[in-house]
C-alpha positions as CSV (number, residue, x, y, z in Angstrom):
1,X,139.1,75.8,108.8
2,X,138.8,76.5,112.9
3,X,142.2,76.2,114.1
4,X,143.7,73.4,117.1
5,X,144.0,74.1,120.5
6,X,148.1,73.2,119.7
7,X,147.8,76.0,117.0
8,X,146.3,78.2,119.2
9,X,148.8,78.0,122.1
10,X,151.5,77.9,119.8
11,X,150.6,81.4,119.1
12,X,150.5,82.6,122.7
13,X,154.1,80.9,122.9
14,X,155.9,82.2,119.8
15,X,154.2,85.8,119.8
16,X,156.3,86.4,122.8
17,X,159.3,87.9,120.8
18,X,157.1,89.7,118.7
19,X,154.7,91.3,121.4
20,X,157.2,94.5,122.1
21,X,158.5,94.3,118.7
22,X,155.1,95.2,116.9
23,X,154.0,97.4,119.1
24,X,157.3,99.0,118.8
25,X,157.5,99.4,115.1
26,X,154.5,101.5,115.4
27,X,156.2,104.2,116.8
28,X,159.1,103.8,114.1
29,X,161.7,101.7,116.5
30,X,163.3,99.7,113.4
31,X,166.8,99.4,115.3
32,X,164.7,97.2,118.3
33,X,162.7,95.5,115.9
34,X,165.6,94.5,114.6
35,X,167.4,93.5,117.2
36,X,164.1,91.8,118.3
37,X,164.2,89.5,115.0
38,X,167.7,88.4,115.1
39,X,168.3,87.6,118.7
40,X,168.4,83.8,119.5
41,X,165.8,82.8,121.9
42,X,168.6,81.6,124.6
43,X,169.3,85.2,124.8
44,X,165.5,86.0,126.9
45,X,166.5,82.4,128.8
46,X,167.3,83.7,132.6
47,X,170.3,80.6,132.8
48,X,171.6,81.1,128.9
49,X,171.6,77.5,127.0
50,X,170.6,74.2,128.8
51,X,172.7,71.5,130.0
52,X,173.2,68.2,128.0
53,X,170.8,65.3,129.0
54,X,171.7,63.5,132.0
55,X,172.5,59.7,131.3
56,X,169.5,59.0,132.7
57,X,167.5,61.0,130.3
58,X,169.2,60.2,127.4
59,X,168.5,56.6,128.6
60,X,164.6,57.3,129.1
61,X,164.5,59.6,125.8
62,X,166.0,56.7,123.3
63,X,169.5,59.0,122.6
64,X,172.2,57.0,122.3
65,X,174.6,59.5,122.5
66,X,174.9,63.2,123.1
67,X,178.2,65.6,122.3
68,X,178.9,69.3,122.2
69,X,180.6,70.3,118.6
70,X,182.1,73.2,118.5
71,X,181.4,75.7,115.5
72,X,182.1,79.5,114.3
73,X,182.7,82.5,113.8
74,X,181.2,83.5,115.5
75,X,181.6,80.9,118.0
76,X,179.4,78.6,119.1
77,X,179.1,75.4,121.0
78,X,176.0,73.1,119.5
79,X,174.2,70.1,120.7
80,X,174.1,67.4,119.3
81,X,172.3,64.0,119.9
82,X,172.2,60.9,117.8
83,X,169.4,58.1,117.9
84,X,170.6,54.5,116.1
85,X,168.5,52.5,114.3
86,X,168.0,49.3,116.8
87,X,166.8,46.7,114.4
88,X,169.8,46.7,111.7
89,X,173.1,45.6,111.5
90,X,174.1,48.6,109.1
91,X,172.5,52.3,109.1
92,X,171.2,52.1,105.7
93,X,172.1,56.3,106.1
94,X,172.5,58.9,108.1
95,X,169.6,62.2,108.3
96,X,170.4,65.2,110.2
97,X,167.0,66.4,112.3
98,X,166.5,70.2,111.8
99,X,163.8,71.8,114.7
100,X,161.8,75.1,113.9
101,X,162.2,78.5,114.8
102,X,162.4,79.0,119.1
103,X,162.1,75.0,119.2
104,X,165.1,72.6,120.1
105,X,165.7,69.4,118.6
106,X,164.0,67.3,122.0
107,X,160.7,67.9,120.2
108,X,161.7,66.0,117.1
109,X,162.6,63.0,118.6
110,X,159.4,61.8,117.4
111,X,160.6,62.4,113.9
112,X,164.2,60.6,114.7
113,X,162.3,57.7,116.3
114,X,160.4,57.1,112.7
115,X,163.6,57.2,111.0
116,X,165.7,55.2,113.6
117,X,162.7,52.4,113.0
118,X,163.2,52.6,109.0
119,X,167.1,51.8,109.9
120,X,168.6,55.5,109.8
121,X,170.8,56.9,111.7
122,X,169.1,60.3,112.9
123,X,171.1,62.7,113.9
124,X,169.6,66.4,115.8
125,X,170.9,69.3,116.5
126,X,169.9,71.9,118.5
127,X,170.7,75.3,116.1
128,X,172.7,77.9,117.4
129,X,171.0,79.9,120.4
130,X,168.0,77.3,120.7
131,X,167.6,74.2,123.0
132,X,171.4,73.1,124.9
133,X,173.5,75.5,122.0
134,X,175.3,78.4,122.6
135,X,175.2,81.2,120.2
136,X,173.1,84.8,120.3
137,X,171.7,85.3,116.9
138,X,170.2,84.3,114.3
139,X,170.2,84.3,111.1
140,X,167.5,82.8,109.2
141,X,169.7,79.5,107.8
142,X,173.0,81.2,106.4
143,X,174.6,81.4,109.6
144,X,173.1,77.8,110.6
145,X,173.8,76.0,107.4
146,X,177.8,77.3,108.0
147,X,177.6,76.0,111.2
148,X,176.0,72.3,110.6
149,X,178.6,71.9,107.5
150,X,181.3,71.9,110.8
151,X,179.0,69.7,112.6
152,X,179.3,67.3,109.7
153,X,183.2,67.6,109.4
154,X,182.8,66.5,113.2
155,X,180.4,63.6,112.9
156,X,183.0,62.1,109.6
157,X,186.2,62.4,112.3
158,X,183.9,60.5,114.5
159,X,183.0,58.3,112.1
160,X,179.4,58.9,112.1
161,X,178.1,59.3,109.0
162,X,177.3,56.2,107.6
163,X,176.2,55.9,103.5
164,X,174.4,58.5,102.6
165,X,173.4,61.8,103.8
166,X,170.4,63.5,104.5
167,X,168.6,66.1,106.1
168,X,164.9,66.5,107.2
169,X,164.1,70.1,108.3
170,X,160.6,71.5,109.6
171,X,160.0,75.6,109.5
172,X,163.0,77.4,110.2
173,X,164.6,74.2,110.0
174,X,163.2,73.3,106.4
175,X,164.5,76.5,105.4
176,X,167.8,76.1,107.0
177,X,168.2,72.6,105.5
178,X,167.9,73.9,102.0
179,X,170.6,76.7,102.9
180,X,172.8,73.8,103.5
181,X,172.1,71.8,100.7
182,X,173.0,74.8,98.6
183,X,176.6,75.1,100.3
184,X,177.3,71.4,100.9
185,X,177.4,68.4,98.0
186,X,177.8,66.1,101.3
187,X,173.8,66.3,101.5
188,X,172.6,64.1,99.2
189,X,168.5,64.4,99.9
190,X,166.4,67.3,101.3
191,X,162.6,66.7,103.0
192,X,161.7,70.2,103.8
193,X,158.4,70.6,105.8
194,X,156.9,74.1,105.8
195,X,160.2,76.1,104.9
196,X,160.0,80.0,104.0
197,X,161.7,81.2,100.9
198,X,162.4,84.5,101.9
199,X,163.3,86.1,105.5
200,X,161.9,89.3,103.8
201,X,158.4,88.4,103.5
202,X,158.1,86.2,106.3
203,X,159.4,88.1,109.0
204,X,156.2,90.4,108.3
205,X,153.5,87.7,107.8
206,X,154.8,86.0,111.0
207,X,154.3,88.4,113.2
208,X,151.1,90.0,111.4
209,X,149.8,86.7,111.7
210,X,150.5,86.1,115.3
211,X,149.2,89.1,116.5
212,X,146.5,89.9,114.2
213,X,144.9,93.9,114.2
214,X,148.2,95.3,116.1
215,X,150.2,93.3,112.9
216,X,147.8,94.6,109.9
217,X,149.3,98.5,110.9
218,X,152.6,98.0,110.3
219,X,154.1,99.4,107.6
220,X,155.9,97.2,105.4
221,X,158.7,99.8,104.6
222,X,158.9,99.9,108.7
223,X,159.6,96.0,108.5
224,X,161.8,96.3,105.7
225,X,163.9,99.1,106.9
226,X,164.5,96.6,110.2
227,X,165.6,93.9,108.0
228,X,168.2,95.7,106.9
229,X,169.2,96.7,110.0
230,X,168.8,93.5,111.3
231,X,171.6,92.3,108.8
232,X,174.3,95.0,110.1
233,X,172.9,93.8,113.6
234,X,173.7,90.1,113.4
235,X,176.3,90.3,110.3
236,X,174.9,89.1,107.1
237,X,172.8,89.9,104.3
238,X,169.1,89.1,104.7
239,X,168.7,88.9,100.9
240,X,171.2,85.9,100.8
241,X,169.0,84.4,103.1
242,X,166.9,83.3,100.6
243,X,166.1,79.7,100.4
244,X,165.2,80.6,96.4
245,X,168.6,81.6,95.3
246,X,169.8,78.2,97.6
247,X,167.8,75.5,96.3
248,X,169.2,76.6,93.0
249,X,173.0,75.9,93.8
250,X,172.1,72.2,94.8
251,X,171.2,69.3,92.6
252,X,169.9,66.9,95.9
253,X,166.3,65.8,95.4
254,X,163.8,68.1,98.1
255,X,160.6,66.9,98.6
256,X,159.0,70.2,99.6
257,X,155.7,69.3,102.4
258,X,153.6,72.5,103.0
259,X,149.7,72.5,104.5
260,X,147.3,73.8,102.5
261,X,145.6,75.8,105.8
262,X,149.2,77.4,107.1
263,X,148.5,80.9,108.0
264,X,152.3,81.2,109.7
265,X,154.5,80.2,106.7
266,X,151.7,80.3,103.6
267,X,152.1,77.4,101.4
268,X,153.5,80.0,98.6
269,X,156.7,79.8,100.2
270,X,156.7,76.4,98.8
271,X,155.3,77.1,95.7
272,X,158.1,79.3,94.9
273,X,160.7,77.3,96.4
274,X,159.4,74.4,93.7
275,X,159.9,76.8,90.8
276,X,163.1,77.7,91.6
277,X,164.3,74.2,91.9
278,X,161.7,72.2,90.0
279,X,164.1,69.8,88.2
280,X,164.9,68.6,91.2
281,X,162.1,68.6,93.4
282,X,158.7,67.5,94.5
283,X,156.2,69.8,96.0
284,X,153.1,68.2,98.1
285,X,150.5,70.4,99.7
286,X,148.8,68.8,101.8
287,X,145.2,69.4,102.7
288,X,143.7,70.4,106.5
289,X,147.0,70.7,107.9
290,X,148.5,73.8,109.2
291,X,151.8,75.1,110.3
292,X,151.9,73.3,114.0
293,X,149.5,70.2,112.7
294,X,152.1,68.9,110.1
295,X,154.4,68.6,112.5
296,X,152.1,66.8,114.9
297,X,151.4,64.8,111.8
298,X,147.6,63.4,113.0
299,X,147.8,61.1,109.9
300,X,150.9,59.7,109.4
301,X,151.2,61.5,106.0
302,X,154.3,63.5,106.7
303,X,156.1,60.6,108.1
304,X,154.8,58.1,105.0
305,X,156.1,60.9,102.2
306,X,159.6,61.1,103.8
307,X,159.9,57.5,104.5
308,X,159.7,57.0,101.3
309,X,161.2,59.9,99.8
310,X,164.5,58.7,101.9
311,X,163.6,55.0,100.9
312,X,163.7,56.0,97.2
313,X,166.9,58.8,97.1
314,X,169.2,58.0,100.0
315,X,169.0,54.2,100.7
316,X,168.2,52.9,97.1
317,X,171.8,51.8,96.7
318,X,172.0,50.1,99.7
């Protein structure tokens, strides 16, 4: 299938990380391309982070509030924004909003509008290093998924959370979302759009994918190699990012979304992610969408899917 003009640009935009970083790995630089995977994308931003909304903006976006919560170690100040459901006199939940890899949560207020409009109270955060947070590297959802657990001991002293909780994730996002699950019982359902299983394996196809003949002659051991060093780099241990070893230590319903036509995050990601967690989980691929298009959503069948899937698993009780 010919892929979108958005697809196409999308390329251009995210490859930018990666351009010095392939060519660099041919030559045997793991300890840049390391550094290269792990550093935050407010790091190559000439003024750091961005400032919070204005109350203007926040006014012409549809947030009703916006906060700093502070997180760590390693510290960390993240953004946080909330959008209320207008038309209820109770949130019949709460969902956190999870954006995709060198994205910030402004881009999925789309998303938060959908659920404000079924009567949830949608609450985004902009992950550490991206968007109006602080914070230098990443680290492909173990880091993140510590970090939003504080963000949710925040929004309960702020009285925030109200009935159940939730989080809807897309790419880096859906992946991180499932890291949380795995540490937190407070999240109660899980839609994961497009997530990657393992940092391992994508880090590779990303890149091989987004820069296609300079990608196909790098040597997987040279990727490998500055995985690992990419974990001493930024502190953890890639193979604990894993979303498969995560969506095993959580009992929350996932409803797992991947196109059929994603050449950035194949839709096997998903497929493994399901067998790992299949007793609790539902896996729908979905057909002419790739990696930027189901988040676009031309159709409405993202949206529809996790209406429901929310509908069904977080407000049943109400």
């Amino acid at each position: 299938m010919p892929r979108t003009c958005s697809e196409l640009r999308f390329r251009r935009t995210a490859a930018l990380p990666f351009v010095l970083l392939l060519l660099c790995s041919s030559s045997g630089c793991a300890s840049f391309l390391s550094k290269a995977m792990v550093s935050a994308p407010n790091r190559f931003h000439p003024f750091g982070s961005k400032n919070l909304m204005s109350p203007a903006e926040r006014k012409w976006r549809g947030v009703d509030q916006q906060f700093r919560i502070e997180v760590g170690p390693p510290e960390a100040s993240l953004a946080v924004s909330i959008v209320e459901p207008k038309d209820f006199a109770q949130p019949r939940g709460t969902v956190l909003v999870l954006h995709g890899f060198w994205n910030e949560s402004v881009w999925m207020l789309g998303t938060a509008r959908v659920l404000s409009e079924e009567g949830y109270r949608a609450v985004l955060v902009d992950l550490r290093g991206h968007g109006a947070s602080t914070g230098k590297l990443l680290t492909y959802g173990q880091r993140e998924a510590q970090d939003l657990s504080q963000v949710i001991d925040e929004l309960e002293n702020r009285e925030l959370i109200a009935g159940k909780l939730g989080v809807y994730g897309i790419s880096y996002g859906a992946t991180t979302s499932i890291h949380l699950a795995g540490r937190d019982p407070r999240i109660e359902v899980v839609v994961a759009v497009a997530p990657f299983s393992k940092m391992r394996d994508e880090v590779g196809e990303f890149g091989r994918t987004l820069l296609p003949g300079v990608g196909s002659l790098i040597p997987d051991q040279t990727v490998q190699q500055a995985v690992d060093q990419a974990g001493e780099h930024a502190g953890f241990d890639p193979d604990l990012s894993e979303a498969i070893k995560a969506i095993q230590r959580t009992d929350a319903p996932v409803l797992l979304l991947h196109g059929k036509d994603d050449w950035l995050v194949p839709p096997y990601h998903s497929l493994r992610l399901y067998e790992a967690g299949r007793e609790h989980c539902e896996l729908v691929l979905m057909p002419r969408l790739g990696h930027v298009s189901i988040w676009f959503d031309p159709r409405g069948d993202v949206a529809e899917k996790s209406i429901q899937w929310f509908a069904r698993h977080l407000a049943a009780n109400e």
